[in-house]
Backbone as JSON Lines, residues from 0, in Angstrom:
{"i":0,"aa":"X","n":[0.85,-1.21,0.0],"ca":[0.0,0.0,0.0],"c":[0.88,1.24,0.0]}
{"i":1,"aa":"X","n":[0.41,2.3,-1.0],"ca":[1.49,3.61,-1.24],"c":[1.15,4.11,-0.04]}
{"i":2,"aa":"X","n":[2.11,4.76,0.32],"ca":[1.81,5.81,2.0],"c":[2.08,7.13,1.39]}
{"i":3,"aa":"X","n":[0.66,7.74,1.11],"ca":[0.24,9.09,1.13],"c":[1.28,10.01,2.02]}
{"i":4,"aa":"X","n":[1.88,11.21,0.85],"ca":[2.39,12.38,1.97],"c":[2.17,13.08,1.49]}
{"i":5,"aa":"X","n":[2.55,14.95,2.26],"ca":[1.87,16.1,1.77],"c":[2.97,16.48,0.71]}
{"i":6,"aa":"X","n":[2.59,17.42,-0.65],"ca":[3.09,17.73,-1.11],"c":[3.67,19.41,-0.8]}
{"i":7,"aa":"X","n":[4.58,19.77,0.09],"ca":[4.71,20.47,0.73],"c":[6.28,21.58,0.17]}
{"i":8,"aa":"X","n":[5.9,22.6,-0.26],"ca":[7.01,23.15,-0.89],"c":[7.47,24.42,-0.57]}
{"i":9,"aa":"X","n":[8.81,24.81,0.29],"ca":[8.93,26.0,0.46],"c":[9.93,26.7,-0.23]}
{"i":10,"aa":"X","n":[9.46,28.1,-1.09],"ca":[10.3,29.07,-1.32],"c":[10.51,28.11,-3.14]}
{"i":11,"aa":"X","n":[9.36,27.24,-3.37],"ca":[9.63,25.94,-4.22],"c":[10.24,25.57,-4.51]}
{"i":12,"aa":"X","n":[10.89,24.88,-3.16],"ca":[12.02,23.87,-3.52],"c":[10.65,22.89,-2.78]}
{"i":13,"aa":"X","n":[10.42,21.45,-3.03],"ca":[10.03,20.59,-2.3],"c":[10.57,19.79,-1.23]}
{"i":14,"aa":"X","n":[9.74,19.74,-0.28],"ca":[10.12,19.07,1.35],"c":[9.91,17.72,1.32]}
{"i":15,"aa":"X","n":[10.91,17.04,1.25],"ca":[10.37,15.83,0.82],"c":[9.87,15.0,2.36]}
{"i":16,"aa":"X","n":[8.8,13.48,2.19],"ca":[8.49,13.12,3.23],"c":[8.0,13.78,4.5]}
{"i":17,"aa":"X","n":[6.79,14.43,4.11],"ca":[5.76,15.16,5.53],"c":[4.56,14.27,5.42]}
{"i":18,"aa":"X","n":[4.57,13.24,6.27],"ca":[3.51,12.67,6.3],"c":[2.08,13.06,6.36]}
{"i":19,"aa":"X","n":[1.06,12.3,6.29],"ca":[-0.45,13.29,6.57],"c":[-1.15,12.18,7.22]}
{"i":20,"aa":"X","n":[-2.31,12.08,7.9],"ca":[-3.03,14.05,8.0],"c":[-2.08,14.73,8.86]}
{"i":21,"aa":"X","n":[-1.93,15.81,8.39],"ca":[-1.3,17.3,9.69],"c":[-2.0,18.15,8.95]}
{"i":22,"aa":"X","n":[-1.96,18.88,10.3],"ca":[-2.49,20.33,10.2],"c":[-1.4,21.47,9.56]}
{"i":23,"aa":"X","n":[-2.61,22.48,9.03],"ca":[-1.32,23.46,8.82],"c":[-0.1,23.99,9.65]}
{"i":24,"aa":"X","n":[-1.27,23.85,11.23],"ca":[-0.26,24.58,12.39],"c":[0.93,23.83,12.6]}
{"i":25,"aa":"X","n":[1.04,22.39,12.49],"ca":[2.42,21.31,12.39],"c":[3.05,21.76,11.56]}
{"i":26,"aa":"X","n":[2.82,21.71,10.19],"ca":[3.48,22.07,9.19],"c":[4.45,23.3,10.0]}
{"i":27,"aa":"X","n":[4.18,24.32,9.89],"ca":[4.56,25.45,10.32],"c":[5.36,25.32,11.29]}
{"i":28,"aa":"X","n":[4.82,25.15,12.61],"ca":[6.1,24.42,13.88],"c":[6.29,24.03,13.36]}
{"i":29,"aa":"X","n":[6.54,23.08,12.54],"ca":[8.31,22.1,12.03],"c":[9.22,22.86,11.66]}
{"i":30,"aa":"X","n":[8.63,23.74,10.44],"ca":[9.82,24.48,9.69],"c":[10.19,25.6,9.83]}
{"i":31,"aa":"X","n":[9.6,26.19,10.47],"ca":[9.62,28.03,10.96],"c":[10.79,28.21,11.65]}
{"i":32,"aa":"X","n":[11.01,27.39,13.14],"ca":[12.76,27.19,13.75],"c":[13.66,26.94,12.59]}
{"i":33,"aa":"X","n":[13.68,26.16,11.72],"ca":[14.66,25.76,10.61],"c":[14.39,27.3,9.93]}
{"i":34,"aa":"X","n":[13.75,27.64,9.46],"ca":[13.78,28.66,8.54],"c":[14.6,30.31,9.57]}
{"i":35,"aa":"X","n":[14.26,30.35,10.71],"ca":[14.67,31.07,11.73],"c":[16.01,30.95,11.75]}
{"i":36,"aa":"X","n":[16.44,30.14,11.73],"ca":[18.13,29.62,11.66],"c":[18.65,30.18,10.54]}
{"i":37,"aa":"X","n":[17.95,30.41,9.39],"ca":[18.25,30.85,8.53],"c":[17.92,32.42,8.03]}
{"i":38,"aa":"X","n":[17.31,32.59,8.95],"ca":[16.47,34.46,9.22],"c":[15.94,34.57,8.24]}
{"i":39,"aa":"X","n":[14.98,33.73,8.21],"ca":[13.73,34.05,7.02],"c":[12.74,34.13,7.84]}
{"i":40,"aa":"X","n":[11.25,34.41,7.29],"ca":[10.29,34.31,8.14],"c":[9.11,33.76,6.83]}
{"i":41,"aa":"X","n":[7.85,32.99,7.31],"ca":[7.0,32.9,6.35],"c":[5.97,34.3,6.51]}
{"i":42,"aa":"X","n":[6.19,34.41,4.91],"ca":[4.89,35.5,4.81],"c":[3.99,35.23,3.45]}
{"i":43,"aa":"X","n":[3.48,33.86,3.44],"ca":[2.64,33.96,2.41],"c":[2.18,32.62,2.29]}
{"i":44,"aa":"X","n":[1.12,31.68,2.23],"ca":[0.72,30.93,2.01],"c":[0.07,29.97,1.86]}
{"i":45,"aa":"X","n":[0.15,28.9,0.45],"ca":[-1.16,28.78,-0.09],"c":[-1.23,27.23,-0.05]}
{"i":46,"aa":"X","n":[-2.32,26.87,-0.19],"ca":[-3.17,25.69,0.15],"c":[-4.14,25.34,-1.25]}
{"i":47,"aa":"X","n":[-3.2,24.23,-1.87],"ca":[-4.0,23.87,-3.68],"c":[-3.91,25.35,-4.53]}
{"i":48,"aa":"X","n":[-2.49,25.73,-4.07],"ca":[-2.81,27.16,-5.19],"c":[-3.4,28.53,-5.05]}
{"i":49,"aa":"X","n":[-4.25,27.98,-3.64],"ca":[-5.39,28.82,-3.28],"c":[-4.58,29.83,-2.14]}
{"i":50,"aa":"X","n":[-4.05,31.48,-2.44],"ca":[-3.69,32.36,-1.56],"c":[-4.21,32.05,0.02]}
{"i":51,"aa":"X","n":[-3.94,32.36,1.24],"ca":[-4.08,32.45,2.51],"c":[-3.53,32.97,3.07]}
{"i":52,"aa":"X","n":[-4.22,34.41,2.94],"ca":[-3.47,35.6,3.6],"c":[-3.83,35.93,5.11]}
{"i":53,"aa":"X","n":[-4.93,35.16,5.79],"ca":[-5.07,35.18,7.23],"c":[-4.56,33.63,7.34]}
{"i":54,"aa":"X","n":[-3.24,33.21,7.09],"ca":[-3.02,32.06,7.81],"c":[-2.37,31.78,8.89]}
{"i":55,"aa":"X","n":[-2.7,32.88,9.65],"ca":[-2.03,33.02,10.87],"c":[-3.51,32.75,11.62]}
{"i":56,"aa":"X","n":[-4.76,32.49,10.92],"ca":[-5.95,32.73,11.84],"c":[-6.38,31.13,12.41]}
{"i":57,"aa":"X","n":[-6.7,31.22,13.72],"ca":[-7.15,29.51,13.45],"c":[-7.98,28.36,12.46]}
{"i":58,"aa":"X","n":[-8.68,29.28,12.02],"ca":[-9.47,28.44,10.75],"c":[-8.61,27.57,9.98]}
{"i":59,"aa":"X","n":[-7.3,28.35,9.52],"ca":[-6.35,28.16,8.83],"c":[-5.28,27.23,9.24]}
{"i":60,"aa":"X","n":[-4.77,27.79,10.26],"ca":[-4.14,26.79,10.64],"c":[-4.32,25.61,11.57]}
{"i":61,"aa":"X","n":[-6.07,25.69,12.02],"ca":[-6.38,24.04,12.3],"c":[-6.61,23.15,11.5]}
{"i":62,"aa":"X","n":[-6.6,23.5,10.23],"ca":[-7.14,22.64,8.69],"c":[-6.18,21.53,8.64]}
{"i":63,"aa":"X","n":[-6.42,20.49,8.23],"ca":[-5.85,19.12,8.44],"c":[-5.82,18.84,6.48]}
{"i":64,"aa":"X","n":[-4.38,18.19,6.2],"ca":[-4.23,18.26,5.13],"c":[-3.74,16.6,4.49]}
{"i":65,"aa":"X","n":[-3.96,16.61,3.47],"ca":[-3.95,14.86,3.47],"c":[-3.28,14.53,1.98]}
{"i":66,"aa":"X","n":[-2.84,13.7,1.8],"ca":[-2.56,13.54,0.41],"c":[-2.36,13.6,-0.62]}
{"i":67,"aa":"X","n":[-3.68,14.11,-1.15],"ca":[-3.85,15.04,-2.4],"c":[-3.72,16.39,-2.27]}
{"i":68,"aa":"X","n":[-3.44,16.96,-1.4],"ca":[-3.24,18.32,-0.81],"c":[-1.6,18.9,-1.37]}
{"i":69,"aa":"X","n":[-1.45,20.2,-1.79],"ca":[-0.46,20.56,-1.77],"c":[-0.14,21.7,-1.0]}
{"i":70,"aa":"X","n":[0.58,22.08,-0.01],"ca":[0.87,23.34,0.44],"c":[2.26,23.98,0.49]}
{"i":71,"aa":"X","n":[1.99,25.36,-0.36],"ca":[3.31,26.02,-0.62],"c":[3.75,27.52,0.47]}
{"i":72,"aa":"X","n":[4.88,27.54,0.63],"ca":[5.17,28.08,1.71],"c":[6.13,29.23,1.25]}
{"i":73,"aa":"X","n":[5.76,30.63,1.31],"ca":[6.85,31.88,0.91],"c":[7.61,32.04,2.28]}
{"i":74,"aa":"X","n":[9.1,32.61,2.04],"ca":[9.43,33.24,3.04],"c":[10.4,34.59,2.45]}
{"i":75,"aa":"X","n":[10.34,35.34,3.43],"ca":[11.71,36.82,3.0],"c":[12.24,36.42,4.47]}
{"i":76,"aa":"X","n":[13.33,37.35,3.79],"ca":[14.48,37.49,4.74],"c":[13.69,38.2,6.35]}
{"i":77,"aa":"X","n":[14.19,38.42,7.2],"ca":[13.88,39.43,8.04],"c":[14.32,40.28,8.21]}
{"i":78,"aa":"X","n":[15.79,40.6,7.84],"ca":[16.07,41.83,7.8],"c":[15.43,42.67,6.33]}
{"i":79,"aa":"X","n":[14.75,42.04,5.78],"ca":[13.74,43.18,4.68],"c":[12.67,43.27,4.99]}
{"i":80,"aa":"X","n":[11.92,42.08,6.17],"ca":[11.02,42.67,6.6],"c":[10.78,43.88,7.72]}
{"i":81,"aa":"X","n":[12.06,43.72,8.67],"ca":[12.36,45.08,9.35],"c":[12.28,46.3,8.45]}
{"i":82,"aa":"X","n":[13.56,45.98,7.6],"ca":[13.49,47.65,6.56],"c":[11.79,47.48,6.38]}
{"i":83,"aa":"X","n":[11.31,46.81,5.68],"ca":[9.49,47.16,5.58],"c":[8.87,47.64,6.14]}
{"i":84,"aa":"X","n":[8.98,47.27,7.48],"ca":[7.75,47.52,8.71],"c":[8.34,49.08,8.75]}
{"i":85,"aa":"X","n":[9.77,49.57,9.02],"ca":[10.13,50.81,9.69],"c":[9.39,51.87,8.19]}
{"i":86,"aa":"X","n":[9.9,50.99,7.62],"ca":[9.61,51.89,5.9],"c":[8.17,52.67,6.19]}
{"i":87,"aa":"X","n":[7.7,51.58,6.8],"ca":[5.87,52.25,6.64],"c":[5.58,52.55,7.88]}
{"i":88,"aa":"X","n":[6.12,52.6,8.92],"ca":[6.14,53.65,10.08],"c":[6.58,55.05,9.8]}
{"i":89,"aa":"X","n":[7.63,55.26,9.03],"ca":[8.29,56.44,8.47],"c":[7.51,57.04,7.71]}
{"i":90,"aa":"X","n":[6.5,56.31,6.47],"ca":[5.85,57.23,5.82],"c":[4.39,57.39,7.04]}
{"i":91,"aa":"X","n":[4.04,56.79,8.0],"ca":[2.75,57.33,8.27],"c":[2.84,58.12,9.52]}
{"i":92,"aa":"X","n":[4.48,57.85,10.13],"ca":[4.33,59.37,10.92],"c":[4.16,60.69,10.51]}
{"i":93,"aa":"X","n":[4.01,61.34,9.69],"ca":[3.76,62.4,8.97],"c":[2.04,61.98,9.2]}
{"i":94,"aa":"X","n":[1.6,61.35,8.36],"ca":[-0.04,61.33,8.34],"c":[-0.1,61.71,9.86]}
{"i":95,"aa":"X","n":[0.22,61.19,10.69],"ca":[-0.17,60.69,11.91],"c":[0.21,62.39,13.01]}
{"i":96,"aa":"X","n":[1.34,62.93,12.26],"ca":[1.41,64.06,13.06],"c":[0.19,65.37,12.51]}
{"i":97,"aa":"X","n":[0.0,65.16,11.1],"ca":[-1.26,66.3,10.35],"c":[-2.21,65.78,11.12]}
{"i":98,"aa":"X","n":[-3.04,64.77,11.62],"ca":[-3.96,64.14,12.19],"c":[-3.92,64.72,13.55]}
{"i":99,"aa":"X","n":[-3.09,65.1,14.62],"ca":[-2.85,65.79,15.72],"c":[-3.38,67.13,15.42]}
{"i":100,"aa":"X","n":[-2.75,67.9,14.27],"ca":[-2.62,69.31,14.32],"c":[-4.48,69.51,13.7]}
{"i":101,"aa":"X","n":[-4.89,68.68,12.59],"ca":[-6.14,68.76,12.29],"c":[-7.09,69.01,13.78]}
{"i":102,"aa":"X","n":[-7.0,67.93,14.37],"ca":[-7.54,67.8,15.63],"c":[-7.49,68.78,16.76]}
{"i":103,"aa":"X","n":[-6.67,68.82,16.83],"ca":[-6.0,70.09,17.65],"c":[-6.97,71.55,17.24]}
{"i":104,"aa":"X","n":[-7.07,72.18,15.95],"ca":[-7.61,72.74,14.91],"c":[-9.04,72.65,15.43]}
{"i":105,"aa":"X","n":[-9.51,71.8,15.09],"ca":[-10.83,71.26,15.89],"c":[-11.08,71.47,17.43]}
{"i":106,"aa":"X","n":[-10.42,71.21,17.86],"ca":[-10.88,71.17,19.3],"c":[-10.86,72.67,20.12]}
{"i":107,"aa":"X","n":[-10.45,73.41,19.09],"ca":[-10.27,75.14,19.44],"c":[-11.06,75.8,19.15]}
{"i":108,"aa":"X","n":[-12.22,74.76,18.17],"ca":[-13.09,75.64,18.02],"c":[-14.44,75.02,18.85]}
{"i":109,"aa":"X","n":[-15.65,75.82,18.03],"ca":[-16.56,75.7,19.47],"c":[-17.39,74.62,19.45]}
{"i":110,"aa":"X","n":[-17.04,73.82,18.3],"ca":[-17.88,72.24,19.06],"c":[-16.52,71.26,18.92]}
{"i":111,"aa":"X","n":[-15.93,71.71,20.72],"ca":[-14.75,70.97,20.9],"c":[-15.22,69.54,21.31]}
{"i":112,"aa":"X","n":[-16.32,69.67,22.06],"ca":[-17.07,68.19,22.69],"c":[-16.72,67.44,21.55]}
{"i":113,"aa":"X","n":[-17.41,67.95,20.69],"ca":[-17.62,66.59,19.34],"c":[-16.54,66.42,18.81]}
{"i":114,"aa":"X","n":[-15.55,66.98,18.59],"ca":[-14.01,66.43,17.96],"c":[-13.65,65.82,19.19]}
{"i":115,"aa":"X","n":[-13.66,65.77,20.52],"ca":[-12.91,65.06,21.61],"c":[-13.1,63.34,20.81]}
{"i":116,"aa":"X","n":[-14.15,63.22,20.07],"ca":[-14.64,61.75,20.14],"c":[-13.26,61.32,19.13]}
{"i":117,"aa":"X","n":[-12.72,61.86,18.53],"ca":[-11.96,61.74,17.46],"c":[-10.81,61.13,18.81]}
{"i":118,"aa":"X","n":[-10.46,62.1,19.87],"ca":[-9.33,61.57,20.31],"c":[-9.06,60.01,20.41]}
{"i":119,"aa":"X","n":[-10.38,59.14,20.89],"ca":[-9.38,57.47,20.51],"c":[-9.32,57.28,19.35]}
{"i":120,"aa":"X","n":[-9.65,57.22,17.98],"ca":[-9.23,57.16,16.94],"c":[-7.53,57.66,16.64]}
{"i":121,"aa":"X","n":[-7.76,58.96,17.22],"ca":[-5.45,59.42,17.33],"c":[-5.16,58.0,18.43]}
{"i":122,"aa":"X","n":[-5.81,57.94,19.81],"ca":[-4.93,57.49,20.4],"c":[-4.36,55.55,19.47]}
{"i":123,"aa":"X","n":[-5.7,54.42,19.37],"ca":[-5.8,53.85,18.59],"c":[-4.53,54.06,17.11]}
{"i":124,"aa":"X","n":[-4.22,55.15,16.54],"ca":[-2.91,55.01,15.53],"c":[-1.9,54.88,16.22]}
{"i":125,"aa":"X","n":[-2.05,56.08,17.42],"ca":[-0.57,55.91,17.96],"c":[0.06,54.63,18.4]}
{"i":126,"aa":"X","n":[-1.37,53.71,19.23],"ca":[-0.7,52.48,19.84],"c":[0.01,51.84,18.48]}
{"i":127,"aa":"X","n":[-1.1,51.61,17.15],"ca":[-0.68,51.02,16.2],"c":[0.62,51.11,15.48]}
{"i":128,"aa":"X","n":[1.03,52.55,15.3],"ca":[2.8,52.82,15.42],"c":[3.42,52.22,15.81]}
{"i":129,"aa":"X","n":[2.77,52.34,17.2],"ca":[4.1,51.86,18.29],"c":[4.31,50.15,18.07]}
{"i":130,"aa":"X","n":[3.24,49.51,17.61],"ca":[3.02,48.43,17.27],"c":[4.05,48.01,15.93]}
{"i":131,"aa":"X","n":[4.07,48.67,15.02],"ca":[4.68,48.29,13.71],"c":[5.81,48.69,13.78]}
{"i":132,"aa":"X","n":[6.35,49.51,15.06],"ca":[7.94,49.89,15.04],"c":[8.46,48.4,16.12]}
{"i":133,"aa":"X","n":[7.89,48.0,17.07],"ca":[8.0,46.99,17.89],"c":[8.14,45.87,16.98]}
{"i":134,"aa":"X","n":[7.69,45.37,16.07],"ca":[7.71,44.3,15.02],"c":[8.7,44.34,14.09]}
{"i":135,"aa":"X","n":[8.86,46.05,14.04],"ca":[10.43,45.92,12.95],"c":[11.46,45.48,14.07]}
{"i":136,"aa":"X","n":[11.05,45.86,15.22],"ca":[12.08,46.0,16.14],"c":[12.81,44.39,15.98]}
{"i":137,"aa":"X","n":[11.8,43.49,16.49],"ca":[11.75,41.97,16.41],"c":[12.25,42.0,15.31]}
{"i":138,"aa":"X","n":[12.03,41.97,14.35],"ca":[12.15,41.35,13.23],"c":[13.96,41.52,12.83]}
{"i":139,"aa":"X","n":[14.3,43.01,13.15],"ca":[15.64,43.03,13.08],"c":[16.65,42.25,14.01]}
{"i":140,"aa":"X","n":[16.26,42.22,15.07],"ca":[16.87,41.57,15.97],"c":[16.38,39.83,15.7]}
{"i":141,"aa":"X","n":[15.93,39.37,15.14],"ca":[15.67,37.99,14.6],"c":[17.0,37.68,13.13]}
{"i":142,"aa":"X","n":[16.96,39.03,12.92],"ca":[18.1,38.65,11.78],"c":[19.43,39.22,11.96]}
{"i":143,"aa":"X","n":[19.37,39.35,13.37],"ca":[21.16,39.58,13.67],"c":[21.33,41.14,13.88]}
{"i":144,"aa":"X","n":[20.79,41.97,13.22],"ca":[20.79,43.03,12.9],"c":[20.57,44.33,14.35]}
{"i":145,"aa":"X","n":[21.87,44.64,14.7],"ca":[21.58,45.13,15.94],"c":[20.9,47.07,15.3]}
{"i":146,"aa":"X","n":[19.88,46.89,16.01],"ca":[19.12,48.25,15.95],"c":[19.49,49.35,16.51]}
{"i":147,"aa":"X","n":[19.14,50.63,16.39],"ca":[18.7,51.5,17.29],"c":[17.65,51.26,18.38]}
{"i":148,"aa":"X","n":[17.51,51.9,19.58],"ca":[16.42,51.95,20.5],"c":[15.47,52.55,19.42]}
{"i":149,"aa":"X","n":[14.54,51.57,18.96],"ca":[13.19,52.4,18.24],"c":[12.24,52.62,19.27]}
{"i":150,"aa":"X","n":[12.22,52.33,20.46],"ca":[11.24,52.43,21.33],"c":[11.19,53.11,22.58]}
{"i":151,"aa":"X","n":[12.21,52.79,23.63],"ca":[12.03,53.61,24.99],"c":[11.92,55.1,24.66]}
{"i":152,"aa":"X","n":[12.61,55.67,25.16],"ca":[12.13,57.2,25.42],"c":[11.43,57.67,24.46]}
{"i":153,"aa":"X","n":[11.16,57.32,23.17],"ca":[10.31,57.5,22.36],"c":[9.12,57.64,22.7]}
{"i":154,"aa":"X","n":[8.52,56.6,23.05],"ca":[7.02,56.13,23.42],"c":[6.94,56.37,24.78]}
{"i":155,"aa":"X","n":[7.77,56.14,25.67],"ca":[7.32,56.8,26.52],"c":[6.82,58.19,26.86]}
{"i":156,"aa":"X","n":[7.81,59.5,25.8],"ca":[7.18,60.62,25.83],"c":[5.9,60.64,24.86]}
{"i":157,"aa":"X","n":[5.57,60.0,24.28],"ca":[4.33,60.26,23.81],"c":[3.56,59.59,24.55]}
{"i":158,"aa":"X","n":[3.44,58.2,25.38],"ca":[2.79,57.93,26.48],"c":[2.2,58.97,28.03]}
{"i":159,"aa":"X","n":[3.34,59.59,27.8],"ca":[3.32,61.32,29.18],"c":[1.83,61.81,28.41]}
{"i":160,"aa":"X","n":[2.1,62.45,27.27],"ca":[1.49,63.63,26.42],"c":[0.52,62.93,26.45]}
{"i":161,"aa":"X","n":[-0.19,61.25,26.19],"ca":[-1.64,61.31,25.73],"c":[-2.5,61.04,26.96]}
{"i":162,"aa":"X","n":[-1.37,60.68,28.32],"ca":[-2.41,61.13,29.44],"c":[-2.19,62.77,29.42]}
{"i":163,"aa":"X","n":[-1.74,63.73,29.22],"ca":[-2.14,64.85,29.48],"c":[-3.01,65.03,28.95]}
{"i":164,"aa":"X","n":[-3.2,64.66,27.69],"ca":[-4.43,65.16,26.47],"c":[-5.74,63.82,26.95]}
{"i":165,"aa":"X","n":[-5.46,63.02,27.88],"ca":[-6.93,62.52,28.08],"c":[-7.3,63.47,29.49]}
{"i":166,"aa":"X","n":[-6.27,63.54,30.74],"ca":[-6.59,64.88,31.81],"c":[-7.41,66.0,31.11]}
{"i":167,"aa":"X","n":[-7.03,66.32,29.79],"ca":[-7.38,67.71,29.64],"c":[-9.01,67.47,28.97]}
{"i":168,"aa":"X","n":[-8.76,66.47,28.36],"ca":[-10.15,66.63,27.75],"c":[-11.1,66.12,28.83]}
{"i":169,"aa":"X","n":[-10.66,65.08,29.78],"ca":[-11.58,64.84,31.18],"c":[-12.22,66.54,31.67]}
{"i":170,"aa":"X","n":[-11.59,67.22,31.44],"ca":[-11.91,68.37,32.06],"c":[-12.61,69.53,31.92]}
{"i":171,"aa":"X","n":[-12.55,69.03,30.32],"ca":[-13.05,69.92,29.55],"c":[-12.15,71.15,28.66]}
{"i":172,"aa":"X","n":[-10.81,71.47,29.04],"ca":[-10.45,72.11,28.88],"c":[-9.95,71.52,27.74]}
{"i":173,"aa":"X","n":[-10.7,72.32,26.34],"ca":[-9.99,72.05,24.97],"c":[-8.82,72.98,24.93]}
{"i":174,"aa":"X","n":[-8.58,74.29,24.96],"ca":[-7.59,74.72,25.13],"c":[-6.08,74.34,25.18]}
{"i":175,"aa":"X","n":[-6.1,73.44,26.45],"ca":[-5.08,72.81,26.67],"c":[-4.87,71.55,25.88]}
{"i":176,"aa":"X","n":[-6.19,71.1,25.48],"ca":[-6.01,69.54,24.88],"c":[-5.45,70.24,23.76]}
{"i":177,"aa":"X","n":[-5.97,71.32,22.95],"ca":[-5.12,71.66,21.42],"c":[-3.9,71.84,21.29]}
{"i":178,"aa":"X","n":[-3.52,72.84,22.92],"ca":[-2.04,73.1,22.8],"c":[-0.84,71.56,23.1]}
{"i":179,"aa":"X","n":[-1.4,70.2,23.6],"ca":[-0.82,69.22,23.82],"c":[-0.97,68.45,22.34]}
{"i":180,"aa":"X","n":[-2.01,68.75,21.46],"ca":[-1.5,68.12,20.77],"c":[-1.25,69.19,19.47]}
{"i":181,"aa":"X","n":[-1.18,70.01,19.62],"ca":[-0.45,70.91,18.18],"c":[1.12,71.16,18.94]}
{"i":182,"aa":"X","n":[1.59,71.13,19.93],"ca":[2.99,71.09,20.49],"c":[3.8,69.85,21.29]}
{"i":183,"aa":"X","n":[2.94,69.86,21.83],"ca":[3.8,68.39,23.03],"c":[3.72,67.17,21.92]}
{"i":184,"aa":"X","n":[2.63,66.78,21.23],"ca":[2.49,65.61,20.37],"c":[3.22,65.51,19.37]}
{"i":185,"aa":"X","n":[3.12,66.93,18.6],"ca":[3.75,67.04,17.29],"c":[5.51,66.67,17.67]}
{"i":186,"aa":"X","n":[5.35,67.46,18.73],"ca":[6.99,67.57,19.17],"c":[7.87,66.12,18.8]}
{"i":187,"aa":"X","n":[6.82,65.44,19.67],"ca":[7.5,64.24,20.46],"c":[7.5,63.02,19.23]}
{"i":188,"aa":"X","n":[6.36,63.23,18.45],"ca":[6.1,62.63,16.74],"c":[7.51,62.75,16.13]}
{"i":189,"aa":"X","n":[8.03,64.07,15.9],"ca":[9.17,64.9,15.27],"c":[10.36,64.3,15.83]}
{"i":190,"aa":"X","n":[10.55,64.13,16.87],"ca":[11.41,63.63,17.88],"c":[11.73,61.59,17.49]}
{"i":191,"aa":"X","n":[10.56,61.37,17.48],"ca":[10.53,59.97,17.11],"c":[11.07,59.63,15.57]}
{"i":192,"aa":"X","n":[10.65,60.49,14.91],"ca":[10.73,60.18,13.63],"c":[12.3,60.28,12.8]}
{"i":193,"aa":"X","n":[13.0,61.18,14.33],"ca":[14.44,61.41,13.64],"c":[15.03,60.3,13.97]}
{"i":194,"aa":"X","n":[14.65,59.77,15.24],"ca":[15.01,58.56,15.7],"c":[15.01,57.06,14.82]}
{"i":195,"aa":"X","n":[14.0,57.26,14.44],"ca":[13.44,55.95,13.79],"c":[14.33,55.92,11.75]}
{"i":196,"aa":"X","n":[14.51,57.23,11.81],"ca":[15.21,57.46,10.55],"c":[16.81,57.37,10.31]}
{"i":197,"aa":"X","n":[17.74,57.52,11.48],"ca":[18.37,56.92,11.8],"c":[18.46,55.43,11.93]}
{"i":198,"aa":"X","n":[18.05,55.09,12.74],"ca":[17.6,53.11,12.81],"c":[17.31,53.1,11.44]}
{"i":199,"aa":"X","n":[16.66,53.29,10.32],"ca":[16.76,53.15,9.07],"c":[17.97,53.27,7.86]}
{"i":200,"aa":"X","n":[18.64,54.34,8.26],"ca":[20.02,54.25,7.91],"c":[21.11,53.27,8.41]}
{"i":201,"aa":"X","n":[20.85,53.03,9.91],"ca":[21.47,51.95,9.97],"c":[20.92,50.42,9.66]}
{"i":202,"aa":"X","n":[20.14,49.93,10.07],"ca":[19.69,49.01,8.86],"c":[20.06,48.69,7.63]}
{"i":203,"aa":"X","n":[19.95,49.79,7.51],"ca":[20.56,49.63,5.44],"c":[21.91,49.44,5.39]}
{"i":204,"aa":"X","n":[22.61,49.99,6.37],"ca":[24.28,49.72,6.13],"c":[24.55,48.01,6.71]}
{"i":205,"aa":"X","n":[23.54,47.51,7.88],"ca":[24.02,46.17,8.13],"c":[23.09,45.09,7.14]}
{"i":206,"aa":"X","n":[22.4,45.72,5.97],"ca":[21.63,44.61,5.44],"c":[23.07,44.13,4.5]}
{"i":207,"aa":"X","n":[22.98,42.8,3.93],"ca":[23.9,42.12,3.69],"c":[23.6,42.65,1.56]}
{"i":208,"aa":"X","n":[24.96,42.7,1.29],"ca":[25.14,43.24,0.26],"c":[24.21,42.56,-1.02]}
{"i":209,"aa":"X","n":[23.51,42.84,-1.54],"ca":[22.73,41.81,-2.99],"c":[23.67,41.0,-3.78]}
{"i":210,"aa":"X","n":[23.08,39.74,-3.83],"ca":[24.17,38.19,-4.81],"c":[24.3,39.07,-6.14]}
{"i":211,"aa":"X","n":[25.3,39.26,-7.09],"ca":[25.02,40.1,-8.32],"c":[24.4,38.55,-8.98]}
């Protein structure tokens, strides 16, 4: 009797001998440490051909795969996914500081109540920043790649500023909430961003030269 295995291919080269049924989530623990060793990471993949771009979700990776099944597996480097993640922190701190000063703008005038509602929507990006600079952070340090601090005193001064700007709006006082975030926010945005642009220059000097 033939003994069924998955047809399982990463970066398409084929893996030979992965027995079945397994789940996607096995699949994955097996090879992700091996691929780690090698500072790649998976970011893409498909099941019969078929894209799976939430396969990080459980649906996905409790699916049990058998025989006739093929599953193909992308990976990049991590140090390009660092440069990535910072890449697009860099372009949306700018959005993210006009979004303060808009607001700010708003809240000076006389239906400050109703722009306050806007403030978790700012606060909500900011965590999310802080989120996608923390992931480059990982991600560089997964590929050897010693960083800049993208994070402490950074976030912490903008952590100070958005309890001042929730004190102020507790209080009512738009005034002050505009001047924290058309100065203290913007500031500390400005402040981050030189930071984080640096860590980008360096990055680029320790990414490893292109195979000609």
């Amino acid at each position: 009797m033939e003994t069924l295995m998955l047809t399982l291919r990463v970066d398409s080269t084929l893996i030979p001998d992965v027995n079945v049924p397994i789940t996607v989530d096995a699949v994955l623990s097996a090879i992700e440490p091996v691929l780690g060793q090698g500072k790649r990471i998976v970011t893409a993949v498909r099941i019969n051909g078929v894209d799976e771009p939430a396969f990080r979700e459980p649906d996905v990776l409790g699916r049990t795969l058998h025989g006739d099944d093929a599953l193909d597996v992308d990976t990049t480097p991590a140090g390009e996914m660092a440069a990535s993640a910072l890449g697009d922190a860099l372009r949306y701190l700018p959005d993210l500081t006009q979004e303060a000063r808009s607001l700010a703008a708003a809240v000076r005038g006389a239906d400050g109540a109703a722009a306050s509602e806007q403030l978790a929507p700012l606060a909500d990006n900011l965590a999310l920043l802080a989120a996608l600079v923390h992931t480059a952070d990982l991600w560089a340090r997964q590929a050897g790649l010693a960083p800049t601090d993208w994070l402490g005193d950074d976030v912490a001064e903008i952590d100070r500023v958005v309890v001042e700007l929730t004190l102020a709006a507790q209080d009512g006082d738009w005034v002050a909430a505009a001047d924290v975030l058309d100065h203290d926010l913007t500031q500390a945005l400005a402040a981050w961003q030189v930071r984080l642009a640096e860590g980008q220059v360096e990055l680029q000097a320790l990414q490893p030269a292109p195979v000609a």
